[in-house]
C-alpha positions as CSV (number, residue, x, y, z in Angstrom):
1,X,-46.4,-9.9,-57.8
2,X,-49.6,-8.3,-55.7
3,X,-51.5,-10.4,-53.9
4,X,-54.3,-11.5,-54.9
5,X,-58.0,-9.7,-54.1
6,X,-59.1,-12.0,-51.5
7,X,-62.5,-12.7,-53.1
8,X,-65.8,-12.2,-50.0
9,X,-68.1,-15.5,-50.1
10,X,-71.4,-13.9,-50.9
11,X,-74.1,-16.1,-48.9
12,X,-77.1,-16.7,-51.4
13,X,-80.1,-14.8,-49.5
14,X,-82.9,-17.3,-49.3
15,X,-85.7,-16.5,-47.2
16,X,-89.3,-18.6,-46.7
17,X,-91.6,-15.9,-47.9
18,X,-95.6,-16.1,-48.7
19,X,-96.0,-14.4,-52.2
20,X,-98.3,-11.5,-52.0
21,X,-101.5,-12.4,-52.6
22,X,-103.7,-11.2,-55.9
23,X,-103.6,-11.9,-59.2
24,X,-101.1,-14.7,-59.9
25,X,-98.9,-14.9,-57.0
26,X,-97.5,-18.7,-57.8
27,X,-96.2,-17.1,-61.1
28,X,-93.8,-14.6,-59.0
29,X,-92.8,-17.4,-56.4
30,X,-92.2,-19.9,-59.9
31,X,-90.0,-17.3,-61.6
32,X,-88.1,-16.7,-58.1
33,X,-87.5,-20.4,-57.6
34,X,-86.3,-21.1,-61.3
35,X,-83.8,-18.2,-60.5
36,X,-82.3,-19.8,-57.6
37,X,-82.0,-23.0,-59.5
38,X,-80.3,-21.8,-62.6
39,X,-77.9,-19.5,-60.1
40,X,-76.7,-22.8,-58.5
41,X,-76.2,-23.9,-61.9
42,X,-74.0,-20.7,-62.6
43,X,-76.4,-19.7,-65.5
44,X,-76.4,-16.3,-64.2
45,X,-77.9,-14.7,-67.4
46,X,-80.9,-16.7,-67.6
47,X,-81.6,-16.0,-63.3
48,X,-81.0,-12.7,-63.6
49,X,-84.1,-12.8,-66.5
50,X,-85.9,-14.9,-63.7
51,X,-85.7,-12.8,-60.9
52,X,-86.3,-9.8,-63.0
53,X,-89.9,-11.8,-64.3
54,X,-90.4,-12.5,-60.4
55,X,-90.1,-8.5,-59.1
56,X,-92.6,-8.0,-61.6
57,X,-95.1,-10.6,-61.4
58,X,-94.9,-9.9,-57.6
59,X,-95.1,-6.5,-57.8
60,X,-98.0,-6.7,-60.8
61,X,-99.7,-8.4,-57.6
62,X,-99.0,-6.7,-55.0
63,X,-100.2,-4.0,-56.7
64,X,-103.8,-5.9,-57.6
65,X,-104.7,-6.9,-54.2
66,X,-103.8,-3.4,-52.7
67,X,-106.1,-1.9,-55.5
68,X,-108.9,-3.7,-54.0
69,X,-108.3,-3.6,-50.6
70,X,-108.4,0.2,-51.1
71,X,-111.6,-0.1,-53.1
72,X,-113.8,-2.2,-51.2
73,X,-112.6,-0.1,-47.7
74,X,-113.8,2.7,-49.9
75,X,-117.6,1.0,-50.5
76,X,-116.2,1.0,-54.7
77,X,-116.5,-1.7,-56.9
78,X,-113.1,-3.1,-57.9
79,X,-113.1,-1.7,-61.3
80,X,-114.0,1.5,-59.9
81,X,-111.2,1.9,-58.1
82,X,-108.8,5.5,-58.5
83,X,-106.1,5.5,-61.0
84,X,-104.0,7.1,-58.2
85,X,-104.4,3.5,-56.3
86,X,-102.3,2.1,-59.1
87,X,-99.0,3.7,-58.1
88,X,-99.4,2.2,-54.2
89,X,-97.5,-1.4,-53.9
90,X,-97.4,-3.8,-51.1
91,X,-94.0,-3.4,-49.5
92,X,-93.1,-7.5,-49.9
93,X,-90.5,-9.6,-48.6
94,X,-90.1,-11.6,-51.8
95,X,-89.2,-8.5,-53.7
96,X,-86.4,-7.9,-51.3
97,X,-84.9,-10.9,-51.9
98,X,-85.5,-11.2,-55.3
99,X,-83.6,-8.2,-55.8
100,X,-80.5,-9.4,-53.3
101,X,-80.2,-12.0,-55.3
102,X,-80.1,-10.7,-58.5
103,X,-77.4,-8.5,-57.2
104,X,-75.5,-11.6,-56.8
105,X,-76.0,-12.7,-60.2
106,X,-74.9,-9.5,-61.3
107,X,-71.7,-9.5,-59.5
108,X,-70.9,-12.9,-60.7
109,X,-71.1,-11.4,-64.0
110,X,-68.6,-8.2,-62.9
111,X,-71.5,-5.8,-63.5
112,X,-70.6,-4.2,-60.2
113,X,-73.0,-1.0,-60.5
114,X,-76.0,-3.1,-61.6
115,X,-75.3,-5.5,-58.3
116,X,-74.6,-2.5,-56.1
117,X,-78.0,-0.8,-57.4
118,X,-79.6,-4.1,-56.3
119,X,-78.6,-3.9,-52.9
120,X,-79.7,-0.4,-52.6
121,X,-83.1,-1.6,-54.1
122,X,-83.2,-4.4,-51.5
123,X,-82.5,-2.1,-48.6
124,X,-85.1,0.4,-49.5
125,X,-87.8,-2.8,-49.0
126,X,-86.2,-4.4,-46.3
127,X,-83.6,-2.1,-44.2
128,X,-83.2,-5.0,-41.6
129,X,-81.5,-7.7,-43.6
130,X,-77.9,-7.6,-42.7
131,X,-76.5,-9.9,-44.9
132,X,-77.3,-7.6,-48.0
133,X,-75.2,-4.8,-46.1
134,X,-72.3,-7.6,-45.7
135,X,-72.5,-8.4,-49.5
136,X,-73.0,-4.3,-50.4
137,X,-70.1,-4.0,-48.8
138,X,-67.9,-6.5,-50.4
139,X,-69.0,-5.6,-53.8
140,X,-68.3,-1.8,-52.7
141,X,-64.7,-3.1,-52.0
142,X,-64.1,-4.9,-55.5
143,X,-65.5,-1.6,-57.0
144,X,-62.9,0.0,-54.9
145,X,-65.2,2.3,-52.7
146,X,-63.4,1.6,-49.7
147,X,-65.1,4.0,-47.5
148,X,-68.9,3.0,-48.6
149,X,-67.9,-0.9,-48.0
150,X,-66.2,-0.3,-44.1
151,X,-69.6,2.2,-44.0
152,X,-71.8,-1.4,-45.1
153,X,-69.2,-3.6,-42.7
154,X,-69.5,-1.4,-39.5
155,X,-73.6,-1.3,-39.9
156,X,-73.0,-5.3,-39.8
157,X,-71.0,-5.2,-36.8
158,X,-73.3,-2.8,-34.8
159,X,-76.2,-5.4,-35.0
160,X,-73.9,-8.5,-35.1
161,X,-70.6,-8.0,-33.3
162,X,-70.0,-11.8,-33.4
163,X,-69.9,-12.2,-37.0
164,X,-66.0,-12.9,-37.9
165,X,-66.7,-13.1,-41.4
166,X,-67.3,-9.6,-41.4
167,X,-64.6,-8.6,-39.6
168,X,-62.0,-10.3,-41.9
169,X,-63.7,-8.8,-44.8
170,X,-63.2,-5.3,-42.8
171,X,-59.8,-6.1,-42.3
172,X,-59.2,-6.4,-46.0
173,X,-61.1,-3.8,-46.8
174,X,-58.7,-1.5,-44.1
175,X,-55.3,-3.5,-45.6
176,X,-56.5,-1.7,-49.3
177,X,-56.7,1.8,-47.3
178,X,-53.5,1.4,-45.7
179,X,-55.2,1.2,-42.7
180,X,-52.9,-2.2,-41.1
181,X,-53.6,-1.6,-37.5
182,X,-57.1,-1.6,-38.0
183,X,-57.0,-4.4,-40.2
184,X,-54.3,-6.5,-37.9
185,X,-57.4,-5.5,-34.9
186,X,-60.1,-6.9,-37.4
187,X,-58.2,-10.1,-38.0
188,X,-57.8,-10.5,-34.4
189,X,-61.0,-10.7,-33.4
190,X,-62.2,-13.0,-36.6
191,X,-59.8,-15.4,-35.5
192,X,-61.3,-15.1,-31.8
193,X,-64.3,-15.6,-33.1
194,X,-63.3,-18.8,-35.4
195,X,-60.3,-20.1,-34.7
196,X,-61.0,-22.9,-37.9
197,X,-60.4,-20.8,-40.5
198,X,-57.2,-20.8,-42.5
199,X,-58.1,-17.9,-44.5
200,X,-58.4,-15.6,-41.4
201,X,-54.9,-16.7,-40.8
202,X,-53.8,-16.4,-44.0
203,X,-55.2,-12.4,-43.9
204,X,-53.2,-11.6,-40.5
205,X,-50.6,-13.1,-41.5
206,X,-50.4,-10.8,-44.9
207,X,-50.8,-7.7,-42.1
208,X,-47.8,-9.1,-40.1
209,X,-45.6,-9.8,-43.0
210,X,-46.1,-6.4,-44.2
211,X,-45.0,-5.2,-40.3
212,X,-41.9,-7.1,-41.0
213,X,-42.9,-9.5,-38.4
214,X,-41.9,-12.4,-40.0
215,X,-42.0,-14.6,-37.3
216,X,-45.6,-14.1,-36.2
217,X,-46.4,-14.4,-40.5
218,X,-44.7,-17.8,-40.2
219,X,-46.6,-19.1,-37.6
220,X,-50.1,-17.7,-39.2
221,X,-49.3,-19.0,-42.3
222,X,-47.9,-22.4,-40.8
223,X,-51.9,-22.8,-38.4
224,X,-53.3,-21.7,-41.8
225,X,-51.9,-24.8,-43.6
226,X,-52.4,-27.1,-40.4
227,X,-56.3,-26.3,-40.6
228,X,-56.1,-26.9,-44.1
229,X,-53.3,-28.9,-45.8
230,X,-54.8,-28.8,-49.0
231,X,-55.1,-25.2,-49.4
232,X,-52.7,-23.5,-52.1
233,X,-53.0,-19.9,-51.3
234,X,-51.9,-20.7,-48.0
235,X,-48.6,-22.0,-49.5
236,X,-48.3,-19.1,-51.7
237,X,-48.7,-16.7,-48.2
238,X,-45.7,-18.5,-46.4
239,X,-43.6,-18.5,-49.9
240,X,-44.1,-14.6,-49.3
241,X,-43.0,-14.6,-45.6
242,X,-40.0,-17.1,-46.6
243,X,-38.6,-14.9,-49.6
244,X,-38.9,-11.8,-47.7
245,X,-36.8,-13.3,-44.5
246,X,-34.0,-14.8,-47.2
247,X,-35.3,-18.4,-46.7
248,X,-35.6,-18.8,-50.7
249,X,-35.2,-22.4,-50.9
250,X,-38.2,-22.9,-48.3
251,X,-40.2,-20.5,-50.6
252,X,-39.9,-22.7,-53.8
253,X,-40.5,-26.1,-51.6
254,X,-43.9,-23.8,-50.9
255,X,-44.7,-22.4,-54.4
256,X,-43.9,-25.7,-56.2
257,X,-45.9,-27.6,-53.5
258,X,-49.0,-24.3,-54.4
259,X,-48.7,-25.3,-58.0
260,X,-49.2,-28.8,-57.1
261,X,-52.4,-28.4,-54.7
262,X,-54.1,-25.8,-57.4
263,X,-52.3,-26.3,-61.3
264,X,-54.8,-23.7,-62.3
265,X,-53.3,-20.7,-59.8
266,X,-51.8,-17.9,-62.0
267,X,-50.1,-16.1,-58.9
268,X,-48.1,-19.4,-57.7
269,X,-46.8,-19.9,-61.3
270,X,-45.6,-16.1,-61.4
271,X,-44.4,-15.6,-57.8
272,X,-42.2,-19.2,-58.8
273,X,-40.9,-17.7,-62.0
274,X,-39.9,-14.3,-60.4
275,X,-38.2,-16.7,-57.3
276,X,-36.9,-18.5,-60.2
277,X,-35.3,-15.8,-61.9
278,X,-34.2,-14.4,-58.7
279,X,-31.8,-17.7,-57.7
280,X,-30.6,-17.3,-61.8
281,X,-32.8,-20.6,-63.0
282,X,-34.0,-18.6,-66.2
283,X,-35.1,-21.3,-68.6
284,X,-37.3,-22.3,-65.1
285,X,-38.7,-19.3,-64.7
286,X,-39.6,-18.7,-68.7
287,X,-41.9,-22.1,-68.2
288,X,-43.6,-20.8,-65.1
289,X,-44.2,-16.8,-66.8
290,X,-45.6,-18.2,-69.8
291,X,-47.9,-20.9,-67.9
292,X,-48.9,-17.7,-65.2
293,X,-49.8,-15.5,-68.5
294,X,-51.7,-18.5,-70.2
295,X,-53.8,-18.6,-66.9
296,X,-54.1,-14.6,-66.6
297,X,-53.3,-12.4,-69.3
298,X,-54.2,-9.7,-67.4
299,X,-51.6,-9.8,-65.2
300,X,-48.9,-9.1,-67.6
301,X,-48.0,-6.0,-66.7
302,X,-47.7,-6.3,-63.2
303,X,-45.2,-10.0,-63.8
304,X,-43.3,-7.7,-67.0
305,X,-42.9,-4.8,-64.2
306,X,-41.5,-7.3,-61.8
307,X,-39.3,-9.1,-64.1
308,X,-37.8,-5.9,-65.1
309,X,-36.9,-4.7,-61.6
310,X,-35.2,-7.9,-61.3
311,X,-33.5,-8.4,-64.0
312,X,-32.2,-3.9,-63.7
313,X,-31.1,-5.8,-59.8
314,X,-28.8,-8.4,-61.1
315,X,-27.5,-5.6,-63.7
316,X,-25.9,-3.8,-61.0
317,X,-22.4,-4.5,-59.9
């Protein structure tokens, strides 16, 4: 089976901002809190309603006290102010966020264009917040625009070059375009830069098994589940590098000992069924494909694909 889309932690972009002052500027900051507080609570319909209220209670203010600025400068009374004045808004921090943020609710939901139009939003107010070019650029890559997200990751890395997360989300990016000595560079240099992370070493060692080098895959895989002993897809990564070295025994110690750490992971059920059906132990692997499809339905046709190939394998002589 394919493995799985390593999923980008999106940091939650919280900045201490003073609401723009005019008509009701405690409503807008209100709204904006609630949001954050029913995103941690994963009610991500009702923030994105919240921080929709809080762009336009801010910007309804904004918009007031930049009306009378202009006025009074002008020697007008406030009411008298030109209808042209009405289309001028006070360029505001808490807008930017706001709309970062909804982008992340949006993505949580998979409404990838509506996050992605977010960002863009975000970026128009505030160019200079690089963490909304790091999370534009992982929801780029899940919408498969490879190109835009390395474009959003390499504007990262010119202002930050010490931020690993970045780079491991790079490398990713470059392992989709087939890019692997880019991505095996970008792993390098996130483990350089953290050396505590067992998912960096879980992504380099994916490059390396894919170079054939099993023996350097091993050894990530095997730092990967010393850093963290309790982490499944690390298990399921040195299954991987076991199978494809002829080491199947050692591969279903891993995948059984995957299942155990996370009961809820559709890949180690199917990558044990396939192993399972591989070393002849059919009624085993049955159990595991119809617990992997109760998790996932949607990967079906990739574990039917796979179970055909090996089952037209043992057919032949």
């Amino acid at each position: 089976m394919q493995k799985l889309r390593i999923v980008c932690v999106l940091i939650f972009v919280v900045l201490l901002v003073p609401a723009a002052q005019g008509q009701n500027p405690g409503a807008a900051r209100d709204s904006y809190d609630r949001a954050i507080r029913n995103y941690a609570k994963g009610d991500f319909d009702t923030a994105i309603t919240d921080f929709t209220r809080a762009i336009e209670l801010n910007s309804l203010s904004a918009r007031g006290h930049r009306q009378q600025q202009q006025a009074w400068s002008s020697g007008l009374e406030p009411n008298d102010a030109s209808p042209d004045s009405s289309r001028i808004t006070l360029i505001d921090p808490l807008n930017a966020v706001a709309y970062a943020n909804r982008a992340l609710a949006r993505y949580q939901k998979g409404d990838l264009s509506g996050a992605i139009a977010d960002c863009d939003r975000a970026l128009a107010i505030h160019p200079g917040l690089l963490q909304i070019y790091k999370n534009r650029g992982s929801m780029r890559w899940a919408a498969g625009d490879l190109n835009g997200a390395v474009a959003d990751l390499n504007q990262v890395l010119r202002k930050d070059p010490r931020d690993a997360q970045t780079y491991d989300i790079r490398g990713n990016v470059r392992t989709d375009l087939g890019d692997l000595a880019g991505a095996l560079s970008d792993f390098d240099q996130a483990i350089a830069l953290s050396q505590k992370s067992a998912e960096f070493y879980c992504d380099r060692g994916q490059v390396r098994q894919a170079n054939r080098d099993f023996t350097g895959a091993l050894a990530d895989f095997d730092r990967a589940i010393q850093i963290n002993p309790q982490l499944a897809w690390a298990f399921v990564c040195r299954a991987g590098a076991w199978e494809a070295s002829g080491n199947f025994m050692r591969a279903l110690e891993d995948l059984t000992r995957a299942v155990e750490l996370d009961p809820h992971s559709a890949q180690a059920y199917g990558n044990r069924g396939l192993l399972r059906l591989h070393l002849g132990r059919d009624s085993e692997a049955e159990k595991d494909f119809a617990e992997c499809l109760r998790l996932d339905a949607n990967l079906r046709p990739t574990l039917e694909q796979r179970i055909q190939v090996e089952m037209s394998s043992r057919a032949r002589p």
